[in-house]
Each structure stands twice: as C-alpha cells, then as structure tokens.
C-alpha positions in Angstrom: 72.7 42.6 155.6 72.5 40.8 152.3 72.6 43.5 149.9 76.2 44.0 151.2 77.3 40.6 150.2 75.7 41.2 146.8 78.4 43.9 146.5 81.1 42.5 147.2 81.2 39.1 145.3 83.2 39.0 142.8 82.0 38.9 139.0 82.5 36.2 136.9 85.5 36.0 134.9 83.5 36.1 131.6 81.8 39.5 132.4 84.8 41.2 133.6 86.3 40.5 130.6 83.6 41.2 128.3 83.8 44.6 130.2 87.0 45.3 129.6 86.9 45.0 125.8 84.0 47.2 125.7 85.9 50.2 127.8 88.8 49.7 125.2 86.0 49.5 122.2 84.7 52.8 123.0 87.8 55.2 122.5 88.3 53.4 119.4 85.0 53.7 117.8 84.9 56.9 118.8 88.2 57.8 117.3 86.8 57.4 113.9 84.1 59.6 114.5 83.4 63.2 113.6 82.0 64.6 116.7 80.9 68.6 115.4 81.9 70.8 117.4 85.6 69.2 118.5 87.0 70.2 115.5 88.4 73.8 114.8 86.1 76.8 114.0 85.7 76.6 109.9 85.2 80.0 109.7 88.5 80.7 111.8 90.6 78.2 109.2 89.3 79.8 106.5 90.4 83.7 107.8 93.7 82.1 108.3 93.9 80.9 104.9 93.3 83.9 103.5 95.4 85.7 105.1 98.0 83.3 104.6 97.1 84.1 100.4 97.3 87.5 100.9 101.0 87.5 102.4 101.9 85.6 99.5 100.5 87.0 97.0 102.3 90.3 98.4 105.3 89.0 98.0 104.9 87.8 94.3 103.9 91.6 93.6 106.5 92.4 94.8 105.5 94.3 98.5 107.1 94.8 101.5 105.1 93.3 104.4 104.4 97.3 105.7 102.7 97.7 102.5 101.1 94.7 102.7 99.7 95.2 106.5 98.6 98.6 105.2 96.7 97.5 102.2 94.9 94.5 104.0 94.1 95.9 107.4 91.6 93.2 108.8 94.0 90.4 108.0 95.8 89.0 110.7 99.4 90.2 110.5 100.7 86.6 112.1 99.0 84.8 109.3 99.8 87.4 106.2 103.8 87.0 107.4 103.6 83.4 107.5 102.4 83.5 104.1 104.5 85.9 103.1 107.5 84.2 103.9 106.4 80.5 102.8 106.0 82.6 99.3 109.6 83.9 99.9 111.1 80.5 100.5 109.2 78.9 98.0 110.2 81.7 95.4 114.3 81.4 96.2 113.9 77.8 96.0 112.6 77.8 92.3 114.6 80.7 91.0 111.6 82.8 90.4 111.0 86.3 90.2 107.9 88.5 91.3 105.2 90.1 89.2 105.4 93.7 90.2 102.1 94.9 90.6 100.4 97.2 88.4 97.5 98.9 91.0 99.7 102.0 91.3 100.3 102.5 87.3 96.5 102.1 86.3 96.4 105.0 84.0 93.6 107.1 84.2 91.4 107.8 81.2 91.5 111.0 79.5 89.4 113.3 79.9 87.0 113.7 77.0 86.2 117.4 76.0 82.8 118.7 77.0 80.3 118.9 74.5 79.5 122.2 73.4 76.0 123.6 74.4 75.7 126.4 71.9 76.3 126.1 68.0 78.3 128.9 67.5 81.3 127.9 70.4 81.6 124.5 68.2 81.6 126.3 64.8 84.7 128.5 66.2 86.4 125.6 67.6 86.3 123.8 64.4 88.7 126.9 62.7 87.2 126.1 58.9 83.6 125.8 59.6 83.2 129.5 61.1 84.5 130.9 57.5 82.0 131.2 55.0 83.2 130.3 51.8 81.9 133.2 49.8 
C-alpha cells in the first residue's frame, strides 16, 4: 500500500506555509471587493429613504404623523416616523420653526361667467346698451 504512505507524509515546511498565507490572503482580498448581490437591495434603500423624507418633511409642514400616514399610504409607517422624529430633533436643536403647509388653503379660481349664446341676454346684462339713445 504505497499510495497510503503518500498521504500521510508530511509537507514540507515551505509549502505549508506558503499555504497558510494564501488561506489568510483570500478573506482579505476579498474584503475589498464588491461582490453584487451581498449588498442590500437598492431599490429597498431607496423606499426607505423616501419614506424617511416624507416623515420629515411632515413635520416641517407642520403634520401630525396620523395626517401624515393618511396622506402617504404606501410609505412605510416605521421609516416615515423615523424621519419624522429625526426632523423633530433636528428642528428643537436649531430653534426652528415649521412651514405650515399651504395644500389645504389653495384657493380655488373663480368661476368665470358663461358666455352669453344669444345677443339680446348680453345687451340686457350690459343695463346701458339695451337703451336706445333716441
């Protein structure tokens, strides 16, 4: 059985050693690596970020967090109060007050008067121009 003393000599020192360094190498090479994939969905970051804008910029206007949650329904609620409150803190910290927000006093524009279809409704509107002058 010769293969089975093959096996079980032992390596020389150099090649162990050169072994070694090469099973620490890897991890570290790796390390500086940007494997795709490992990394967090970039789609899933960016949902969070704007949910994390949207609780903010709620409480700069000026909104409670219901209203908020109401108004931005496929936002995660988590993420909108986290931003919400970093907004809060922030805006205590710096002495600043909120912008209320003006969606709910848009005023609407008047209504202009229809235009008349006959001539003689828009000659008795006028008052002078139905008198004749004779």
């Amino acid at each position: 059985m010769p293969y089975r003393r093959l096996l079980h000599r032992p390596a020389a020192p150099h090649v162990r050693l050169s072994w070694i360094a090469a099973c620490l190498a890897v991890p570290l090479l790796l390390a500086g690596c940007d494997i795709p994939g490992l990394g967090p969905d970039p789609r899933a970051v960016q949902k969070e970020s704007e949910a994390k804008a949207i609780g903010g910029a709620c409480r700069h206007a000026l909104r409670g967090l219901e209203d908020c949650f109401t108004l931005n329904p496929k936002a995660a609620k988590a993420q909108v109060f986290a931003g919400w409150k970093e907004m809060d803190q922030y805006m205590r910290e710096n002495k600043l007050e909120g912008a209320p927000s003006v969606l709910g006093n848009l005023e609407k524009p008047p209504a202009t008067p229809a235009a008349p279809t006959r001539r003689g409704e828009a000659e008795t509107r006028d008052g002078a121009a139905g008198r004749s002058r004779s």
